[in-house]
C-alpha positions as CSV (number, residue, x, y, z in Angstrom):
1,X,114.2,104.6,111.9
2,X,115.3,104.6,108.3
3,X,112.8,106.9,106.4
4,X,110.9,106.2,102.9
5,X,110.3,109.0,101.3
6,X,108.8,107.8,98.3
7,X,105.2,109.2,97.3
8,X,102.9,106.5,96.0
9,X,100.1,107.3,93.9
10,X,97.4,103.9,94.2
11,X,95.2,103.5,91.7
12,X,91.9,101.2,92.1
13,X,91.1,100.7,88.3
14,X,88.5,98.7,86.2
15,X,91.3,96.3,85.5
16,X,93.5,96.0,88.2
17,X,95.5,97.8,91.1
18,X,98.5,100.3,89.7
19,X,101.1,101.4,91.8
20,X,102.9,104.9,90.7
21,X,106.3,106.1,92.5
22,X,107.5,109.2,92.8
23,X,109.7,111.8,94.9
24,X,108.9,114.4,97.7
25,X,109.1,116.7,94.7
26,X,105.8,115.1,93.1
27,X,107.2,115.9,89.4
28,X,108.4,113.2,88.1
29,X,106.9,109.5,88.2
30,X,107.1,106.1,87.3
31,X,104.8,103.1,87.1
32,X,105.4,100.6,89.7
33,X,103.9,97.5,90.3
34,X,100.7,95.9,88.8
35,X,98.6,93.3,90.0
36,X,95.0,92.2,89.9
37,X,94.7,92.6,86.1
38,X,91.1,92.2,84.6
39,X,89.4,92.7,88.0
40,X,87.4,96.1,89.1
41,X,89.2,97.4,92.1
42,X,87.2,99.4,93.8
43,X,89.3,101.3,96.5
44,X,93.5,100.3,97.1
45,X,94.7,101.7,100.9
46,X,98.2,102.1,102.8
47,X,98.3,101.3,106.4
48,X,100.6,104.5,107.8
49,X,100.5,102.2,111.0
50,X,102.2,99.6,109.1
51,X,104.4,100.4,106.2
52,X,104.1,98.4,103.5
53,X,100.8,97.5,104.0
54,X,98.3,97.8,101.1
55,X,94.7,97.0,101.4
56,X,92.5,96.0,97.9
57,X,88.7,96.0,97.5
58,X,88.9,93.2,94.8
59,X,85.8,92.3,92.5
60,X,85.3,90.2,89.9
61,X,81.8,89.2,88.3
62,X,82.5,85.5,88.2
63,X,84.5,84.9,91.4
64,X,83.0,87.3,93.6
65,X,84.4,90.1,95.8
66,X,88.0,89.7,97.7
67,X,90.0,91.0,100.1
68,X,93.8,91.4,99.5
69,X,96.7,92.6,100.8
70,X,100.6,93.5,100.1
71,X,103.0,93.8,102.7
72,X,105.9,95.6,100.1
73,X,104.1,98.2,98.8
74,X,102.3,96.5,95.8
75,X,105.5,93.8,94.6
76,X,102.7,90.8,95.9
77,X,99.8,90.5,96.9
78,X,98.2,87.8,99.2
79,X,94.3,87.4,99.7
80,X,92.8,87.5,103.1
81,X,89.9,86.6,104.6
82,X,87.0,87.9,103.1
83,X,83.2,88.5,105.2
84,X,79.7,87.3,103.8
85,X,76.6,89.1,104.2
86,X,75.5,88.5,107.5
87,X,71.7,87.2,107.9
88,X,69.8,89.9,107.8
89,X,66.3,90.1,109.4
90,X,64.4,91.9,106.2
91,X,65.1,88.9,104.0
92,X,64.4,85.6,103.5
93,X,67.4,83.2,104.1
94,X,68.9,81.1,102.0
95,X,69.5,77.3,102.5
96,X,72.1,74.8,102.3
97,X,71.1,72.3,100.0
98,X,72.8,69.6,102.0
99,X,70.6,70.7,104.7
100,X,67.9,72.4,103.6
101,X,66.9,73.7,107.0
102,X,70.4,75.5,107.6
103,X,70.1,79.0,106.4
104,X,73.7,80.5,104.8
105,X,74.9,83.5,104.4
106,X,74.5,85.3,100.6
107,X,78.0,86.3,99.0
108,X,78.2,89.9,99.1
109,X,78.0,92.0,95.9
110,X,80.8,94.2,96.0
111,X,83.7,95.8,98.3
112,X,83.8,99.2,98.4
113,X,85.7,100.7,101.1
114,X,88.7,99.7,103.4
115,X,89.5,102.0,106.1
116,X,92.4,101.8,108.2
117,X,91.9,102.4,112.4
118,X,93.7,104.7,114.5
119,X,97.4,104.2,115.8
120,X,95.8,103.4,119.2
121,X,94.2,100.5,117.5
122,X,97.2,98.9,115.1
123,X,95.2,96.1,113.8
124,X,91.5,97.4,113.6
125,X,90.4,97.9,110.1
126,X,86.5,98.7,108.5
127,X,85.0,97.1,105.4
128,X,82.2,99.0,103.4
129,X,80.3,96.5,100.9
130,X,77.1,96.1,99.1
131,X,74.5,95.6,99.8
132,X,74.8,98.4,103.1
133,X,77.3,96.3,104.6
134,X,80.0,97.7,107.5
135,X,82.1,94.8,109.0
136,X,85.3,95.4,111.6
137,X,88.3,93.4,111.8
138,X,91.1,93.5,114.8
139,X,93.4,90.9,113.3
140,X,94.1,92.6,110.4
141,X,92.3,91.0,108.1
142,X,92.4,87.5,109.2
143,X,88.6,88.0,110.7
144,X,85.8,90.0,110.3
145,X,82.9,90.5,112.5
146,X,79.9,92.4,110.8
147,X,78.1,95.6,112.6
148,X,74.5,94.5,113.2
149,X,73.6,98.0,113.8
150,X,73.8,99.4,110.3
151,X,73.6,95.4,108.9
152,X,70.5,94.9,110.3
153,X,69.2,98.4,111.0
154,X,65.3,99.0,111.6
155,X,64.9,100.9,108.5
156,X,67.1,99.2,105.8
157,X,63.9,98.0,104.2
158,X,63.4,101.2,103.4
159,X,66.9,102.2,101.6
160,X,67.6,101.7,98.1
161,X,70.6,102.0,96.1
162,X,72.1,104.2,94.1
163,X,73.1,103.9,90.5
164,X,76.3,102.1,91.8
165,X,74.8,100.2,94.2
166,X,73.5,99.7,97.5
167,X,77.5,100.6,98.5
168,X,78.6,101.6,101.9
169,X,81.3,103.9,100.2
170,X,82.8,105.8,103.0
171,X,84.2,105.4,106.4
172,X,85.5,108.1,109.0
173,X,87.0,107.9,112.6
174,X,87.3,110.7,114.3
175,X,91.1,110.7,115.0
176,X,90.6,111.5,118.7
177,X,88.2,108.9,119.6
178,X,88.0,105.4,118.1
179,X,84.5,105.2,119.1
180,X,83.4,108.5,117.1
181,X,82.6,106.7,113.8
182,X,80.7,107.8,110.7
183,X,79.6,106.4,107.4
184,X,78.0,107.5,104.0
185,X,75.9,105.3,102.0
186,X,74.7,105.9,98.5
187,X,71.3,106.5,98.4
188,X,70.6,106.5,102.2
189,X,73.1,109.1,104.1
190,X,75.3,109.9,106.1
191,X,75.1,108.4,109.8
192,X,77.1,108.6,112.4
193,X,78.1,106.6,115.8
194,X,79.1,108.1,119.3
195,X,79.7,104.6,120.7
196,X,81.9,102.4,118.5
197,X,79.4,101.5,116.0
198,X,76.9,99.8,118.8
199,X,74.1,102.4,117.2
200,X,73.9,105.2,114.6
201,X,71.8,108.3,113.7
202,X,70.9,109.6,110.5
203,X,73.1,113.0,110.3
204,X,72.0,114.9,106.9
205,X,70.0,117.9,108.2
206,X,70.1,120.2,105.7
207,X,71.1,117.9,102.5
208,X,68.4,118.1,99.8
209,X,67.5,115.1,98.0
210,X,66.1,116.6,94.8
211,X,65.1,113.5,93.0
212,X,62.3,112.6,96.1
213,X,58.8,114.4,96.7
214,X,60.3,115.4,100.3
215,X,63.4,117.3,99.1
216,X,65.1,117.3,103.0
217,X,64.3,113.8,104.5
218,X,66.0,112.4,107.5
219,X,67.4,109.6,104.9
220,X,67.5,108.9,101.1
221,X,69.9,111.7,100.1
222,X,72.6,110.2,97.6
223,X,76.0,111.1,99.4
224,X,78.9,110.0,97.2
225,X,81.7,111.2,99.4
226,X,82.4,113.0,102.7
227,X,86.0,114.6,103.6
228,X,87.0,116.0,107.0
229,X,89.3,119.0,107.9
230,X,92.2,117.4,109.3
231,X,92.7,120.5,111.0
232,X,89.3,120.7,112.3
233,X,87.4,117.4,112.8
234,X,84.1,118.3,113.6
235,X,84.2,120.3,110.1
236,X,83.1,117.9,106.5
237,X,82.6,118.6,103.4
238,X,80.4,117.0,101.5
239,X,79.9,115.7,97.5
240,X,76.4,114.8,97.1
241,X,73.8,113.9,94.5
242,X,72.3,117.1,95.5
243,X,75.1,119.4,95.8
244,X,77.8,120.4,97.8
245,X,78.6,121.1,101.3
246,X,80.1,121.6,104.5
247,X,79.3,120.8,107.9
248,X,80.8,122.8,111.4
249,X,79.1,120.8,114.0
250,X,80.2,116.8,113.1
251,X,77.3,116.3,110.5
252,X,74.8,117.6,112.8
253,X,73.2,120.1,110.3
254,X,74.7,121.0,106.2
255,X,75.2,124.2,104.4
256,X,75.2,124.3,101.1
257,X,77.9,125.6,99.3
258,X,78.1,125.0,95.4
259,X,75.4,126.5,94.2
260,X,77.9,129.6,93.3
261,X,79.3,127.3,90.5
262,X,76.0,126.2,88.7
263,X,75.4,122.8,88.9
264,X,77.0,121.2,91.8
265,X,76.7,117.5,91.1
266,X,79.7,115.9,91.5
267,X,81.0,112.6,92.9
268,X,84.7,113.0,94.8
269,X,86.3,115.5,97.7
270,X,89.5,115.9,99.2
271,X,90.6,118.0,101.9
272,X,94.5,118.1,102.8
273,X,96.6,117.9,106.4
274,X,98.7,120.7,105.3
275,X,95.8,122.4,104.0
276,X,93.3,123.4,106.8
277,X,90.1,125.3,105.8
278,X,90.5,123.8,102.3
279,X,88.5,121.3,100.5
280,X,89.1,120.5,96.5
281,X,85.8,119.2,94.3
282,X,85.8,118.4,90.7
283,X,82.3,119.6,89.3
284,X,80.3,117.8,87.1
285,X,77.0,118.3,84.8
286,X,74.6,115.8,86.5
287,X,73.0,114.4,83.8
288,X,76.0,113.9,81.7
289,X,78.4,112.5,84.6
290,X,81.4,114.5,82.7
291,X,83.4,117.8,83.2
292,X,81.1,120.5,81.5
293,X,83.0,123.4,80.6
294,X,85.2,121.2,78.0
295,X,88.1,120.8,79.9
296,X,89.3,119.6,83.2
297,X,88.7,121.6,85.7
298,X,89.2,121.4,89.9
299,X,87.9,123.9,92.1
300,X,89.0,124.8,95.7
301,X,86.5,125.9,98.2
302,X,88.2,128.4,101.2
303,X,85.9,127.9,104.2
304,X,87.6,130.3,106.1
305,X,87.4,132.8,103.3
306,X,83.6,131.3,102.3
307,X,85.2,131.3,98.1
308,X,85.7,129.7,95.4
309,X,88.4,129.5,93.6
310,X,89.7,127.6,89.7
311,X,92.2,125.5,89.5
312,X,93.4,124.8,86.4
313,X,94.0,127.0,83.4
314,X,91.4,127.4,80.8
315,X,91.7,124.7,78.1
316,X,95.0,123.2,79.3
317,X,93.5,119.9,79.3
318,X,90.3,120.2,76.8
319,X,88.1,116.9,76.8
320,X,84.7,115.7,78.8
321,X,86.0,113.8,81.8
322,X,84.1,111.6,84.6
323,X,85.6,111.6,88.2
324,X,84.4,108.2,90.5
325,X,83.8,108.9,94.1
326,X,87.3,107.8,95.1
327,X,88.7,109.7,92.3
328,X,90.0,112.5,94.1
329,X,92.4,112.9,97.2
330,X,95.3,114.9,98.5
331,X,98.9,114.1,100.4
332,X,99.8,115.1,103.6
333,X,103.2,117.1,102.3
334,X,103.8,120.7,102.1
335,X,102.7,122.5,99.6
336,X,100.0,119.7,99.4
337,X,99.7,117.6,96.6
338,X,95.9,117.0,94.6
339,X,95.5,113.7,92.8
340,X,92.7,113.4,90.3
341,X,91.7,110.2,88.3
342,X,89.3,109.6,85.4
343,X,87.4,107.0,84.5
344,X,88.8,107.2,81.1
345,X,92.0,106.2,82.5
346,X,93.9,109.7,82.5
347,X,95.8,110.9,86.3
348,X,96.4,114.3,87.1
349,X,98.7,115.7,89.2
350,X,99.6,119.0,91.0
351,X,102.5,119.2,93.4
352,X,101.7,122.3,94.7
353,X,98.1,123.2,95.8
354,X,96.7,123.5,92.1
355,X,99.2,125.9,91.0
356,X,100.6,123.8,88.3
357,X,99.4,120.6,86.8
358,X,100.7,117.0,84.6
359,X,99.4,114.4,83.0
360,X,101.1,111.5,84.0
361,X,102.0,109.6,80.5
362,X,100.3,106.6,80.8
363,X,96.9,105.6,79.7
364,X,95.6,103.7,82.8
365,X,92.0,101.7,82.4
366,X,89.0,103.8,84.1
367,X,90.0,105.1,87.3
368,X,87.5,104.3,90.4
369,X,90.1,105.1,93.0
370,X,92.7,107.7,94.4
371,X,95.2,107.3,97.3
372,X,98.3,108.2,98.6
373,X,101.1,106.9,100.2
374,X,102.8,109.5,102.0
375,X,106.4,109.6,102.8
376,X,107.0,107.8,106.0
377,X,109.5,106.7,108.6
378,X,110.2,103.2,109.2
């Protein structure tokens, strides 16, 4: 097999999908291809089970939301099928004015979140939208079924949005069982699924919600990101509304573990393969949405060691800077590699754990997404 080792950097941005390319060393980049230009891109993915394969989250405020996908790494892009809200029980339907007694379907509002499915499972891949949407395909794309059991759950009356959205923003499979599943939605929870997504529970025991009267309910915290220890998967750590925090026991129960650095708001997590026991948060002031200490600034939570630790030197990036939820992730390479894009349009890089970082040289539009292509063999 004739290997790739080219590290892609893939940037979801307010105007388009961006493509960076780089070398195993991580130092020195170039901007590949571009594509999707003037739409919001909310989240860009490789398929490791296929390489070549990208996956975009494509919106646009007069078109509506697609689906699309490249199969060479960005050069050209192709758009699949794309799902429509399912029916849902809570609302009144709409109706075909052909036939006015033949309910329809209402567009969705936004795509959030694709996730790609286990090697076991080649051509399975999940779709998070708004508003609180989960759908499955297993044809890669060319279908999509929708999940009634978060689509249509008992208590979605009850949720409401967050200030991005009613967005179902992240999707985890546990990589030992494809029917381990869990999800976080913004301003519900995190929930998760022991049987393929048939039926979920509420799993945020321990995650305050400090903008409600009942600062621990079962739902309504605002999670806006959950990583898991690839070393460990019954071990997450969590960016919420309310803090942050990490979880031992596959979501069962949170501790909280920011409150050491202030104020703990925040929006994105990462936590490397080659990295176990590490988890890297970038900190913001709540009400301001911006780094607060007048620089850019990641810090590195040790579970093992239970510390905290600075990244990046004092000042050596002054300036108030807002990280989306997708804005931060990690590579699977040795030493690992943190990613870190702003909605201003600036992307940091360090090669090496957070021992030295760059500014790539390019003024992208506002970053909402981070994520890597690893090198791979092919």
């Amino acid at each position: 097999m004739k290997r790739d080792d080219k590290v892609r950097i893939l940037l979801g941005t307010r105007k388009g999908t961006y493509v960076v390319e780089g070398n195993r060393r991580r130092r020195d980049w170039k901007i590949g291809s571009v594509a999707h230009s003037g739409n919001e891109v909310y989240h860009v993915v490789a398929d490791p089970r296929h390489p070549g394969d990208l996956y975009a989250a494509v919106n646009n405020a007069f078109w509506g939301p697609t689906v699309q996908r490249s199969r060479n790494w960005g050069k050209t892009w192709t758009e699949i099928a794309t799902p429509l809200t399912p029916l849902q029980k809570d609302r009144e339907p709409e109706l075909d004015e052909s036939s006015p007694t033949t309910p329809v379907p209402r567009p969705l509002n936004n795509l959030w979140h694709i996730e790609p499915g286990l090697p076991s499972e080649p051509d399975v891949l999940y779709l998070g939208a708004d508003p609180h949407l989960l759908f499955r395909t297993r044809d890669r794309g060319e279908s999509w079924e929708p999940i009634p059991s978060i689509n249509d759950h008992p208590d979605k009356k009850k949720w409401a949005p967050g200030a991005g959205g009613a967005c179902l923003h992240t999707i985890l499979i546990d990589p030992r069982d494809p029917r381990l599943l869990y999800v976080g939605l913004s301003a519900v929870g995190t929930f998760r699924s022991e049987d393929g997504g048939q039926s979920w529970r509420p799993r945020n025991k321990g995650v305050e919600a400090p903008f409600l009267p009942d600062k621990h309910p079962e739902t309504g915290q605002c999670v806006h990101h959950v990583a898991p220890d690839a070393a460990d998967p019954d071990t997450f750590y969590r960016q919420d509304h309310g803090g942050m925090y990490v979880s031992h026991d596959r979501m069962d129960s949170w501790v909280r573990i920011g409150k050491p650095l202030g104020d703990d708001f925040g929006f994105g997590v990462s936590s490397p393969a080659s990295a176990p026991g590490k988890a890297y948060f970038v900190r913001l002031d709540g009400p301001a949405r911006i780094t607060g200490e007048g620089y850019f600034q990641v810090h590195e939570w040790n579970d093992r060691a239970r510390k905290w630790r600075k990244l990046v030197s004092p000042g050596a990036f002054p300036g108030h800077f807002g990280v989306h939820r997708e804005g931060v992730t990690t590579d699977n390479l040795e030493p690992p590699g943190i990613y870190v894009g702003t909605t201003t349009g600036q992307l940091f890089v360090s090669p090496d754990a957070g021992k030295t970082w760059r500014l790539i040289p390019y003024q992208f539009p506002g970053i909402h997404s981070v994520s890597v292509a690893n090198p791979t063999a092919r």
